[in-house]
C-alpha positions as CSV (number, residue, x, y, z in Angstrom):
1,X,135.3,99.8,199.4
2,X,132.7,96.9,198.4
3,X,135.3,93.8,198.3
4,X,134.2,91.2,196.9
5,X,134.7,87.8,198.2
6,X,135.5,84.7,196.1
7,X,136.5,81.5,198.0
8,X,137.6,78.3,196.4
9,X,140.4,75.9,196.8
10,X,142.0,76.9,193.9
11,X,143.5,73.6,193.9
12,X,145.1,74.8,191.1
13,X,143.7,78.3,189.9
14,X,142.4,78.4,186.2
15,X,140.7,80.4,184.0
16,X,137.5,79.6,185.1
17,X,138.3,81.1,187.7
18,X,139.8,84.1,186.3
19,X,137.2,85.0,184.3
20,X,134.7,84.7,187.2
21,X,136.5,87.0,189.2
22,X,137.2,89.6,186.6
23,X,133.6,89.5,185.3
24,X,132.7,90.4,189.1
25,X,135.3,93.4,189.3
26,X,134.2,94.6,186.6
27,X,131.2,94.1,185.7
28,X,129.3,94.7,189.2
29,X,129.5,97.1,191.7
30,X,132.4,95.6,193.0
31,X,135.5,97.2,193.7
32,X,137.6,94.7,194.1
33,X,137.7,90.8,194.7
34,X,139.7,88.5,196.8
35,X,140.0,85.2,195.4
36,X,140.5,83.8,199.1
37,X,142.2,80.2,199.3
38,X,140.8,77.8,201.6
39,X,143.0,75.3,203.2
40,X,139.9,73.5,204.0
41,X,136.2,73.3,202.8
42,X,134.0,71.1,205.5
43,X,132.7,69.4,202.6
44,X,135.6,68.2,200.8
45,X,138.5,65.9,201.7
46,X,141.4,68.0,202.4
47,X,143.7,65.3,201.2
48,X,143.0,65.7,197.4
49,X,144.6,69.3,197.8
50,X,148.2,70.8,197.3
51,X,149.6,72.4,199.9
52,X,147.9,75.6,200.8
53,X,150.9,77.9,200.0
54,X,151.4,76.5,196.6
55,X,147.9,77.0,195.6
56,X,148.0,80.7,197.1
57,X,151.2,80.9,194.8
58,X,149.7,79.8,192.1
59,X,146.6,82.7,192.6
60,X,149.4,85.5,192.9
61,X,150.7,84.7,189.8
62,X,147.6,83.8,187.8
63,X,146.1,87.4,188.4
64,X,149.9,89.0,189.0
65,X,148.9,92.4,187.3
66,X,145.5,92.9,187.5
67,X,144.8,95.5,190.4
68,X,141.3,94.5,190.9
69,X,142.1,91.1,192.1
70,X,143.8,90.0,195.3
71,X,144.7,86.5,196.4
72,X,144.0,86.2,200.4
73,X,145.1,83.7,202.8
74,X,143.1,84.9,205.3
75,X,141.6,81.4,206.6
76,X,145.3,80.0,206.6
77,X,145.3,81.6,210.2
78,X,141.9,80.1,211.4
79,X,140.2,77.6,212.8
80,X,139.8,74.7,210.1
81,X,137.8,73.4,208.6
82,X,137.4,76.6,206.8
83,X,133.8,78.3,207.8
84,X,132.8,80.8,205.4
85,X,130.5,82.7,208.5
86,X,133.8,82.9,210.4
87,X,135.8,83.8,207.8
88,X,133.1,86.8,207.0
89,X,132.9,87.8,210.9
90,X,137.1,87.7,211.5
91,X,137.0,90.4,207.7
92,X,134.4,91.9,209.4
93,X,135.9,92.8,212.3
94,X,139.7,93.5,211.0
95,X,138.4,95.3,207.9
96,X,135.4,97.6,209.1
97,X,136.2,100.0,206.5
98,X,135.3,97.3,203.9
99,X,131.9,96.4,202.8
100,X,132.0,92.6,202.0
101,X,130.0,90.2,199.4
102,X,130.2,86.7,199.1
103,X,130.7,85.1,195.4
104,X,129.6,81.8,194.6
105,X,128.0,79.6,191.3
106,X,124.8,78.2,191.3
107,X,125.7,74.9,192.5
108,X,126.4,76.6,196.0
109,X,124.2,79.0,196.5
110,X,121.6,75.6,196.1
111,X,123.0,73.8,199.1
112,X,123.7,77.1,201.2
113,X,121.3,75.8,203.9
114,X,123.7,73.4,204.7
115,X,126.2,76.1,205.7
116,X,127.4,76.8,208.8
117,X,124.6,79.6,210.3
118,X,123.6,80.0,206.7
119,X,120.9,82.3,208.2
120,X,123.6,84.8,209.2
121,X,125.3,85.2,205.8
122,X,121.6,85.5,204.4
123,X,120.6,88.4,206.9
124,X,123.9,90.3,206.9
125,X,125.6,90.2,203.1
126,X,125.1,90.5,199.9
127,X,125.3,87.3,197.5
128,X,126.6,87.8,194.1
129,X,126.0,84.1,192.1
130,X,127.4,83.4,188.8
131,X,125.6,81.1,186.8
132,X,126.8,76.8,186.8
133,X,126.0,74.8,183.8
134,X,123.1,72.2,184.8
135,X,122.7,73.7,188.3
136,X,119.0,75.3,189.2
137,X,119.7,78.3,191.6
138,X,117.2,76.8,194.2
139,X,115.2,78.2,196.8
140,X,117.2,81.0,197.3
141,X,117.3,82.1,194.0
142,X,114.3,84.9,194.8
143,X,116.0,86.2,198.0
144,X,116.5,89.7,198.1
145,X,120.2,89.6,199.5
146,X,120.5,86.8,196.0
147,X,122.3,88.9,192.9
148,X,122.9,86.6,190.1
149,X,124.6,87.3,187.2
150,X,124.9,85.5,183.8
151,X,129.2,84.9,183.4
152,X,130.1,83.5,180.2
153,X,129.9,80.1,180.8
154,X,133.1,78.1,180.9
155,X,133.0,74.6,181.9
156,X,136.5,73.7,183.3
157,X,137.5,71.7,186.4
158,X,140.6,71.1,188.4
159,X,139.9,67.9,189.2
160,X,140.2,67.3,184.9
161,X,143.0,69.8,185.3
162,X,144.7,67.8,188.2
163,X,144.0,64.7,186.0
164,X,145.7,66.0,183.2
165,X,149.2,66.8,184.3
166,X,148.7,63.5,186.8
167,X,148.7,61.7,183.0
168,X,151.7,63.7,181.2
169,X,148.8,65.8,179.2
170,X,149.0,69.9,178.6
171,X,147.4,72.2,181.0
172,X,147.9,75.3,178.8
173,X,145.4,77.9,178.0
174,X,143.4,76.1,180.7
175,X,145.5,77.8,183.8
176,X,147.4,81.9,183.2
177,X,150.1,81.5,181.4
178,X,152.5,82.1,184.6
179,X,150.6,79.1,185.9
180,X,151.1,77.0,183.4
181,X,155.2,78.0,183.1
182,X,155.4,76.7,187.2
183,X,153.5,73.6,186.8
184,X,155.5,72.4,183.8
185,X,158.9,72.7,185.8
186,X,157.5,71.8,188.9
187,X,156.6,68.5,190.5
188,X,153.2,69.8,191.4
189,X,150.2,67.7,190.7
190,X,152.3,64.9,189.1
């Protein structure tokens, strides 16, 4: 099976994100994708996020019935920081049935040569990149492992998302409804 791979904090999930993930299942060659949490980026502070278990909740119920998508906590059992090469090797290893591809938007594929053996991801997968408004795809743009693919642009954030139940203001239609339902009677965020 050709998984593919989509990491993000998720910190929360939203539509964005949905509709990245279900654009790759199903409009690629994709099989499948794992939206895969990450407890910690090396690039980002980790004490902005929730706690990991509440943002993996909040995946499982944002994509609850679609059997394309799969929320994985595979890095919650690994080394952190969170190193997507390590991440790839440990799937690789557990999962040689699988054929994995890394998802990412624009704005990372132009700073993957600041990743962790970069090189490596480059020479052994696939890299499917979905397009980021005002982000230029870089160098790497023309490689030949580099797919990119045009996803209807949607420009939401969780940090605005974060910011918005922080302040007492609506979240709806921006997260799955089943989201949304566990962040109004939770204390999540707030």
């Amino acid at each position: 099976m050709k998984i593919g791979l989509f990491f993000g904090s998720f910190n929360p999930v939203h539509i964005g994100h949905l509709i990245i993930a279900n654009f790759m299942a199903t409009q690629s060659d994709l099989d499948r994708v794992w939206l895969v949490v990450s407890p910690q980026n090396p690039l980002k502070p980790k004490k902005s996020l929730a706690r990991d278990h509440d943002r993996l909740h909040l995946v499982r119920l944002g994509i609850e019935n679609n059997p394309k998508l799969r929320a994985s906590d595979v890095e919650f059992n690994l080394p952190q920081p969170s190193y997507t090469i390590d991440t790839l090797t440990f799937l690789k290893e557990k999962h040689p049935e699988h054929e994995f591809v890394l998802i990412m938007g624009g704005d990372n594929l132009a700073t993957l040569h600041l990743w962790k053996n970069y090189e490596q991801i480059l020479a052994n997968y696939e890299i499917y990149v979905y397009n980021r408004p005002n982000y230029d795809l870089g160098e790497l743009a023309g490689h030949g492992r580099v797919t990119a693919f045009e996803v209807p642009p949607l420009d939401i954030s969780a940090t605005y998302i974060r910011e918005c139940i922080k302040n007492g203001k609506s979240v709806r239609y921006l997260v799955p409804e089943a989201v949304w339902e566990y962040l109004e009677t939770g204390s999540l965020y707030r």
